[in-house]
C-alpha positions in Angstrom: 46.9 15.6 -63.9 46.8 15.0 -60.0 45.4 17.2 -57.5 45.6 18.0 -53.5 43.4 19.0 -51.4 44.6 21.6 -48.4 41.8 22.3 -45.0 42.2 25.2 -43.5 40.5 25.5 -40.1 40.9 29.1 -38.7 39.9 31.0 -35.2 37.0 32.7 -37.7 36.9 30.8 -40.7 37.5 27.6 -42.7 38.8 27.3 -46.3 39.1 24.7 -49.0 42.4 25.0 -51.5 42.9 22.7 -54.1 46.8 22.9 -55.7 48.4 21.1 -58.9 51.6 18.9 -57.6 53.4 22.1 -58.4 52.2 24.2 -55.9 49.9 26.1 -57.8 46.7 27.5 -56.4 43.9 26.1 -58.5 40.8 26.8 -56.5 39.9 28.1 -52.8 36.6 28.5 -50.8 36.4 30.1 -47.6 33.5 30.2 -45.2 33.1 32.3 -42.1 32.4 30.6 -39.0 31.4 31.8 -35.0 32.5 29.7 -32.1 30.1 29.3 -29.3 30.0 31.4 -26.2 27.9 29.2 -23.4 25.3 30.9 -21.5 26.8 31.6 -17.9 30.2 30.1 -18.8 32.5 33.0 -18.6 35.5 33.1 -21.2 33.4 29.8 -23.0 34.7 29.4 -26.6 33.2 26.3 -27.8 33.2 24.7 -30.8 30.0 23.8 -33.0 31.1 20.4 -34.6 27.9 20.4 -36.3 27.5 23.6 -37.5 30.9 23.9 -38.7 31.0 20.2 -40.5 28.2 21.6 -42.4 30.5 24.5 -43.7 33.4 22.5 -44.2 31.7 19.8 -46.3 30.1 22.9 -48.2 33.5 24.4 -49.3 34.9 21.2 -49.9 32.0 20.9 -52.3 32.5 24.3 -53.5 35.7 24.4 -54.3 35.8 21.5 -56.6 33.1 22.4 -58.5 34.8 26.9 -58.4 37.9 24.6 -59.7 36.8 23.2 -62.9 38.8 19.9 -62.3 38.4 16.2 -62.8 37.6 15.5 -59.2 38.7 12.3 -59.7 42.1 13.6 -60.4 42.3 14.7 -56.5 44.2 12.0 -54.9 44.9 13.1 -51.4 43.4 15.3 -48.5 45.0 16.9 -45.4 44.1 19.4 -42.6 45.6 22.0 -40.5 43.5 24.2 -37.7 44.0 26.5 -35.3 45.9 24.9 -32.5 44.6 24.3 -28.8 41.0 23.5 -29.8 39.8 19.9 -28.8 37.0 17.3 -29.9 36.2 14.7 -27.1 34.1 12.0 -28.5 32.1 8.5 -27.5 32.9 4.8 -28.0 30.8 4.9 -31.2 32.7 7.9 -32.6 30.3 10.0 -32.0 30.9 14.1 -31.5 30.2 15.1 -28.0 31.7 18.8 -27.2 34.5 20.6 -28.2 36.3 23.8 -28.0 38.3 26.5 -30.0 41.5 27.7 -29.0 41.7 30.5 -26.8 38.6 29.1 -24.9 39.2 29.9 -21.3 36.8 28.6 -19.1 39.3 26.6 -17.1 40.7 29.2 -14.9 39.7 27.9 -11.9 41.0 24.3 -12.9 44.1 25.9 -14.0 44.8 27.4 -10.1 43.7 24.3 -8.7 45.9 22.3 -10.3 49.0 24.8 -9.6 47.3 24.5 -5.2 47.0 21.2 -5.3 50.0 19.4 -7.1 53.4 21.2 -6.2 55.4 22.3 -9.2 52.7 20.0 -11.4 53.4 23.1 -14.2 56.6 22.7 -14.6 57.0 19.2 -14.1 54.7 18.9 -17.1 56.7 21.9 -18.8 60.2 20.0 -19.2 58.7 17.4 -20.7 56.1 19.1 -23.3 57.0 22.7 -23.5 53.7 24.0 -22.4 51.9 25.3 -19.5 48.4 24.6 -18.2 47.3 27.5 -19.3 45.4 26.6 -22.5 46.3 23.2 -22.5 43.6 20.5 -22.7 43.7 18.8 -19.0 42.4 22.2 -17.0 39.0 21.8 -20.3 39.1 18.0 -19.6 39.1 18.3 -15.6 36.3 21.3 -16.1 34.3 18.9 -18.2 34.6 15.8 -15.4 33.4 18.8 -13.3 30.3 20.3 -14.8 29.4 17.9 -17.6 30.2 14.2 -15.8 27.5 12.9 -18.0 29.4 14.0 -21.4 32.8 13.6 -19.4 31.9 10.0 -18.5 31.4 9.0 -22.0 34.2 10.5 -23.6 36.5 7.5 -25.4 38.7 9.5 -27.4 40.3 12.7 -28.0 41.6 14.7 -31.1 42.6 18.5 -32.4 40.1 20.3 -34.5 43.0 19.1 -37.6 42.1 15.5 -37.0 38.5 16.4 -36.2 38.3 17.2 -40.0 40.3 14.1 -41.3 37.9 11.8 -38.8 34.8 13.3 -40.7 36.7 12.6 -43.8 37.5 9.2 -43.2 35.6 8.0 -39.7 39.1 7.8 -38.7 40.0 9.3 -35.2 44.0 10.6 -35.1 46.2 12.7 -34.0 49.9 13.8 -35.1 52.3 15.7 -33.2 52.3 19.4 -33.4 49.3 20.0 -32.9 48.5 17.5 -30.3 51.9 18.6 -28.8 49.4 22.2 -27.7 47.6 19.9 -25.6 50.0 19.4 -23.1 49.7 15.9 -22.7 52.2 15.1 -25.4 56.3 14.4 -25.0 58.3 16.9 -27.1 61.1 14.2 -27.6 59.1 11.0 -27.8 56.6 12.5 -30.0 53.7 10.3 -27.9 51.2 10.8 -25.3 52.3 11.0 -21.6 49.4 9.0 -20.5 50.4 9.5 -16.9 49.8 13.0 -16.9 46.4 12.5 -17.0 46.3 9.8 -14.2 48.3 12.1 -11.8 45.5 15.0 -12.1 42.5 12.0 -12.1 41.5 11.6 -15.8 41.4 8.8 -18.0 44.7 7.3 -19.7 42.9 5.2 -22.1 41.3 8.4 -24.4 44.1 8.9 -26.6 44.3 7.8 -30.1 47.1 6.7 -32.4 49.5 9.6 -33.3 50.4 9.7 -36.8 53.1 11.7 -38.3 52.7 14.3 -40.6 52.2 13.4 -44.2 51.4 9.6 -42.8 48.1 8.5 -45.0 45.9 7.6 -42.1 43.7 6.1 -44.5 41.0 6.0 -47.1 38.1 8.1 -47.2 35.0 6.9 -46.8 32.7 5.6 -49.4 29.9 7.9 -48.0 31.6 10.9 -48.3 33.4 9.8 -51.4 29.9 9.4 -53.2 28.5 12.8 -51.6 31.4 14.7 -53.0 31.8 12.9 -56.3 35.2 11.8 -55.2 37.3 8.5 -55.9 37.4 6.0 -53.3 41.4 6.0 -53.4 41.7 9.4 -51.7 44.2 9.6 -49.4 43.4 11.0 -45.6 46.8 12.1 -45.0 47.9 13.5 -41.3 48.0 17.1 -41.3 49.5 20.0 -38.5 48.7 22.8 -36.3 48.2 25.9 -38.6 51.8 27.4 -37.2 53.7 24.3 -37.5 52.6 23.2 -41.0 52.9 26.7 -42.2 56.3 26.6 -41.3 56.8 23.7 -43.7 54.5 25.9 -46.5 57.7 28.5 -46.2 60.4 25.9 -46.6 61.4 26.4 -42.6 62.7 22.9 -42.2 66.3 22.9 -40.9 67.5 23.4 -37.5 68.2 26.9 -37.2 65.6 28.7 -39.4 63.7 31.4 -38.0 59.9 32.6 -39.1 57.6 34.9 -38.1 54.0 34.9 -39.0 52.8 38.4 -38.9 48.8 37.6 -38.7 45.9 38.6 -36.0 48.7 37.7 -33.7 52.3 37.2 -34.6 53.9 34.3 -33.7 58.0 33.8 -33.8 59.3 30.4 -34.4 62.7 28.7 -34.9 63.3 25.3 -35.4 65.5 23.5 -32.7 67.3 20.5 -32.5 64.4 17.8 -31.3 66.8 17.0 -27.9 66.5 20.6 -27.0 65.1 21.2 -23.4 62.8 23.9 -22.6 63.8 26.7 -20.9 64.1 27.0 -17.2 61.9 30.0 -16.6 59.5 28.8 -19.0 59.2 32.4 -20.9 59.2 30.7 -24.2 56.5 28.0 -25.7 58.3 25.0 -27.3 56.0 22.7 -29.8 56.7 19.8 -32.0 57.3 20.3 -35.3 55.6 18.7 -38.3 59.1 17.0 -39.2 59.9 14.3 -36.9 63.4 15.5 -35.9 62.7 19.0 -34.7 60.8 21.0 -32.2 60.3 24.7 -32.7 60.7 27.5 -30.0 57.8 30.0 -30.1 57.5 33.1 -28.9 53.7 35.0 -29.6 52.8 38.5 -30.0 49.5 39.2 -28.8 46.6 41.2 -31.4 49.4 43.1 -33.6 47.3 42.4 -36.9 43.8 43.0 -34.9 45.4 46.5 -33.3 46.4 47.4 -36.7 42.9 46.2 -37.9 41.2 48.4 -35.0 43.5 51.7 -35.7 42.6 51.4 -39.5 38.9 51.0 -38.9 38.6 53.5 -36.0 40.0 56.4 -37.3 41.3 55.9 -41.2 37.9 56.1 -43.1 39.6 59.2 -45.0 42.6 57.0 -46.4 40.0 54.0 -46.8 38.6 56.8 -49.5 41.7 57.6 -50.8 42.5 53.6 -51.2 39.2 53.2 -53.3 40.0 56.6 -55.5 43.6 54.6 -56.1 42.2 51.1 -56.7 44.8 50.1 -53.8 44.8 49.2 -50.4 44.1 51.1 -47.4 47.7 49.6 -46.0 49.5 50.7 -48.7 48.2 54.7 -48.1 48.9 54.2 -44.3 52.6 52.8 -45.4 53.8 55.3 -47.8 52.4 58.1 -45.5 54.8 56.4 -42.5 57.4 56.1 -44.7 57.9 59.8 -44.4 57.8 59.5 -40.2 61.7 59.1 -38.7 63.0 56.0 -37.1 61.1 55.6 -33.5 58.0 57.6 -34.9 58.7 61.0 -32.6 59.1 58.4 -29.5 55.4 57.4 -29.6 55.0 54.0 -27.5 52.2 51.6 -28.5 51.2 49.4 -25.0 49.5 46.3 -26.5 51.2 43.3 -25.9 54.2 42.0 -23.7 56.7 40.2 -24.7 56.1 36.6 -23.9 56.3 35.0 -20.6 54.6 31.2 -20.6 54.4 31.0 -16.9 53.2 34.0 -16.0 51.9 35.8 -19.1 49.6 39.1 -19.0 49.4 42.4 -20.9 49.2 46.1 -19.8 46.3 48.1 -20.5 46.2 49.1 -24.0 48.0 52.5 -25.0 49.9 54.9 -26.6 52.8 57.0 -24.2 54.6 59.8 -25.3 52.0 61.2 -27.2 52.0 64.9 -28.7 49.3 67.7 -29.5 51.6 68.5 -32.1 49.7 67.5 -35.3 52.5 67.9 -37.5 54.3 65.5 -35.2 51.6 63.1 -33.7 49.1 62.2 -36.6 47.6 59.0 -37.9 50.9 58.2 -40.0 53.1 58.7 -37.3 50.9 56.4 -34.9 50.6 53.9 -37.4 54.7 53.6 -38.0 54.8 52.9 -34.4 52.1 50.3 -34.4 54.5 48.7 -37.2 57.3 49.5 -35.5 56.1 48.3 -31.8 55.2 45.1 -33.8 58.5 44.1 -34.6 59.8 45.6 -31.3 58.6 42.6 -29.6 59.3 39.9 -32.3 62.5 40.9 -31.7 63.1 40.9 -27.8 61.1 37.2 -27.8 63.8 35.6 -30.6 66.3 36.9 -28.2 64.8 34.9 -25.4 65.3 32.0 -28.0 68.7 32.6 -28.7 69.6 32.7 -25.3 68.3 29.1 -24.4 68.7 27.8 -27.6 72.5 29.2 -27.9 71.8 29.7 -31.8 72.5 32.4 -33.6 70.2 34.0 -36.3 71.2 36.1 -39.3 67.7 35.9 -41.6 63.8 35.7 -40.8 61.0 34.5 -43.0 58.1 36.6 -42.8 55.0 35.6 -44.2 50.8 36.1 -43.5 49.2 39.8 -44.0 51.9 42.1 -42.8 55.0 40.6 -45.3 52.7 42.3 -47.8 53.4 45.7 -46.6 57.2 46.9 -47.6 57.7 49.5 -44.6 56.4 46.7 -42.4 59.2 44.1 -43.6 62.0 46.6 -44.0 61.5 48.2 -40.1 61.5 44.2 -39.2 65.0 44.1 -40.7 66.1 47.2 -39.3 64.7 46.3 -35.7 65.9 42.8 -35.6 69.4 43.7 -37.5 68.1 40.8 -39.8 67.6 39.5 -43.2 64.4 39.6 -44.1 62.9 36.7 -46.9 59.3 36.9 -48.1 58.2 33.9 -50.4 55.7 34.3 -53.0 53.0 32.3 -51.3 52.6 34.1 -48.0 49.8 32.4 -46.4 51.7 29.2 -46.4 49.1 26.9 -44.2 47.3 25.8 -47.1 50.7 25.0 -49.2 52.2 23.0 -46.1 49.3 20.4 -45.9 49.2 20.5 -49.9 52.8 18.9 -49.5 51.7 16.7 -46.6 49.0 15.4 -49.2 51.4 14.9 -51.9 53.7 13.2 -49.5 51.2 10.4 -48.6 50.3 10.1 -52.8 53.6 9.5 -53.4 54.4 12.6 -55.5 56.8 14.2 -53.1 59.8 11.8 -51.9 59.4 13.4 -47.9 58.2 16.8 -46.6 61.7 18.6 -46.9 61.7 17.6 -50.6 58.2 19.0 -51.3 59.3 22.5 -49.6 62.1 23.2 -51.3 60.3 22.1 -54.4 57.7 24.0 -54.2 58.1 27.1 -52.1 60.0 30.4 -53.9 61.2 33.7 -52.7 59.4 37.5 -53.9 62.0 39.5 -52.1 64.7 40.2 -49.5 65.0 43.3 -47.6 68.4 44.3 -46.4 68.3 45.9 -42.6 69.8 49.1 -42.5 72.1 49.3 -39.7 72.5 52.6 -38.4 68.6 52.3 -37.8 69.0 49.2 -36.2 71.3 50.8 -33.4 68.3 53.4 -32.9 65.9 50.6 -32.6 67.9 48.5 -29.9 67.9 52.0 -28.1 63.7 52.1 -28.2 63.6 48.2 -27.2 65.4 48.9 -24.0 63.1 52.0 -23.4 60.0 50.6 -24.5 60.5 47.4 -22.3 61.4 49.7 -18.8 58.0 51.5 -20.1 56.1 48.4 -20.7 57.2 47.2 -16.8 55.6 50.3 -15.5 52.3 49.4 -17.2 52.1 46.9 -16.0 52.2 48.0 -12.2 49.4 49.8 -13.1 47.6 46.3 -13.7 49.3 45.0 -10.6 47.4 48.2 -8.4 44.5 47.5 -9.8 44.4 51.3 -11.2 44.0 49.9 -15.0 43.2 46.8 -16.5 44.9 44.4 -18.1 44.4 43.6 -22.1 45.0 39.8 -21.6 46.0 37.8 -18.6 46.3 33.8 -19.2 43.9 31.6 -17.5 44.6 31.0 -13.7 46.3 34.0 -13.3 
């Protein structure tokens, strides 16, 4: 019997998931990790390579030995990780700062870049789909700035991912979709645009050899091999950003397909044609895809599973008590509670996130309009339905920013991570986005997606398509009621004239903002 091996590397955790070559979960191991906030560095997010090694090589170790398995009979390895988040190393490979992904310490960087070369964001924009925002030349300027000592070391740089297979292997790589988040990478050509970093004044010569996903980018080392009890033959395969590879761990792998990813934050994705040019205004984020011939179109929704998180926690502890009298989840009392609350939740309007807007992206202040001292009307149920409902609300208006660049035209959505697990949640996403909605068995589909990678590179799976549609199978569809979906598009067009409002508040300075994106 073979084996892969699947590295998960999260905003708060990491995990180890070993699967047979039929996509079956064997074994997993997670373990919670922090990301550093600098002393006097506002909005500092960095990462703790050494720290976090430690916990990585501790659940790989774990996991093999939870799994009960031959660990000679694991043949291949690959990563995925939050995206964003950088490693910068020295000539002798050594680790020498880093940061997670929605570290914002490069503000300033960010403006002075948009001062001092005109149009430089959307010059960069058209050809790599993202803005400067959280992009990895504002952290590298910022280090040349306040670190020159680290700054005038640094020979190479990688994503968190390949950060992982480097320590695997003492291999230093990068593939495109997650190095595509750096900003530095052509959507089309699927390489570095070196030049961008000469125009702004940093080195060209810091870039490492991009590998495509499922690509072996080699052996792993005999070190690690003997410290884990592993064969020397393991495969270090090329791995993804989290989104991206998930997308391939739900079988979304034609041009066309749609997903969204209902997690801490929701992202919407579609895969486009890999010739595709971004959109003029740049509202919409456009990545590489793990399979060489496509790009996807993203659009993000900010904090829906942490505002669901925070409603739960803050003011639910009664149906957390019902939950354990039940043996269920909390969700699942909330849900069946909200089932019983009509289509637009007595007009209640969550404020959380916007819909997106890349080049000039910020939130409202966070919350709730149109709120009533009924009780029998305005109660945690009803509030919670309109959390779920506000959710989908704004998955909805950023695939129709997708379809109207794009052209396409969707008719069914995958929906996977935390939220596909609640059935009011996925049938309200049908009957807001008019849609089909598909939820596979294995829902947190990261894990799957670098399995296939791995099994790609070992030669069990023919190509990344075949591996999907081998391995990943469907729990249910949920059919969107229609007359509810005429309602909805009624509350989209209200809820957006509200939003706009809100955020005038933000622009007067009389409230603030929930989020606004670095530079801004």
């Amino acid at each position: 019997m073979k084996y892969l091996m699947a590295i998960d590397a999260g905003t708060g955790s990491v995990r180890a998931v070993i699967f047979d070559t039929k996509g079956n979960q064997i074994a997993i191991e997670q373990k919670v990790w922090e990301h550093l906030s600098e002393p006097n560095i506002p909005n500092s997010m960095g990462f703790d390579f050494e720290k976090n090694w430690s916990l990585t090589f501790d659940c790989i170790k774990n996991v093999i030995k939870k799994s009960g398995i031959d660990s000679n009979d694991i043949v291949a390895i690959s990563s995925s990780s939050m995206r964003e988040g950088i490693v910068v190393y020295d000539k002798n490979n050594k680790e020498l700062w880093g940061v997670a992904n929605v570290d914002a310490r490069a503000a300033q960087e960010v403006k002075e870049l948009k001062d001092n070369f005109q149009n430089i964001e959307k010059e960069f924009y058209e050809k790599t789909g993202q803005t400067l925002a959280l992009g990895a030349i504002p952290r590298l300027l910022w280090l040349k700035k306040y670190k020159k000592d680290i700054y005038d070391n640094v020979a190479s740089v990688s994503m968190i991912s390949d950060w992982i297979l480097f320590k695997l292997s003492g291999i230093i790589s990068v593939e495109p979709s997650n190095a595509s988040t750096t900003g530095i990478l052509n959507l089309k050509k699927r390489s570095w645009e070196k030049e961008f970093a000469l125009k702004v004044g940093l080195k060209n010569n810091i870039f490492p050899k991009v590998y495509e996903t499922g690509e072996a980018i080699g052996l792993i080392s005999k070190n690690i091999a003997q410290k884990l009890n592993l064969s020397y033959l393991v495969k270090i395969v090329s791995g993804g950003g989290d989104v991206q590879i998930g997308s391939l761990g739900l079988g979304v792998i034609s041009s066309g397909q749609v997903a969204i990813l209902g997690g801490s934050f929701w992202q919407q994705i579609v895969n486009i044609p890999l010739d595709t040019n971004p959109p003029l205004d740049m509202d919409i984020r456009v990545n590489s895809h793990v399979l060489k011939d496509l790009s996807q179109a993203e659009g993000i929704t900010f904090f829906s599973g942490l505002v669901m998180r925070w409603f739960v926690d803050a003011f639910c502890d009664m149906e957390k008590i019902e939950a354990k009298e039940q043996g269920c989840d909390v969700y699942n009392i909330l849900e069946n509670k909200a089932s019983k609350v009509p289509v637009g939740s007595y007009d209640i309007m969550p404020i959380f996130s916007h819909s997106m807007n890349y080049a000039k992206w910020y939130h409202a202040a966070p919350s709730f309009i149109n709120l009533n001292i009924d009780p029998n009307i305005c109660n945690k149920a009803s509030i919670f339905r309109s959390l779920e409902e506000n959710a989908a609300i704004v998955s909805y208006i950023n695939l129709q920013k997708v379809q109207k660049f794009t052209n396409m035209k969707f008719d069914t959505i995958i929906f996977a991570s935390g939220a596909s697990k609640g059935e009011l949640w996925c049938q309200i996403l049908a009957d807001v986005t008019g849609m089909n909605i598909k939820v596979p068995v294995v829902k947190e589909a990261t894990s799957l997606g670098c399995a296939i990678a791995a099994g790609v590179a070992a030669g069990i799976y023919n190509s990344l398509e075949e591996g999907a549609k081998e391995l990943v199978k469907w729990e249910k569809t949920y059919i969107p009621n229609m007359d509810n979906h005429i309602l909805y598009q009624k509350l989209t067009v209200k809820w957006e004239k509200i939003y706009k409002s809100q955020l005038e508040l933000v622009d007067k300075n009389l409230t603030t903002s929930m989020w606004k994106a670095p530079g801004l």
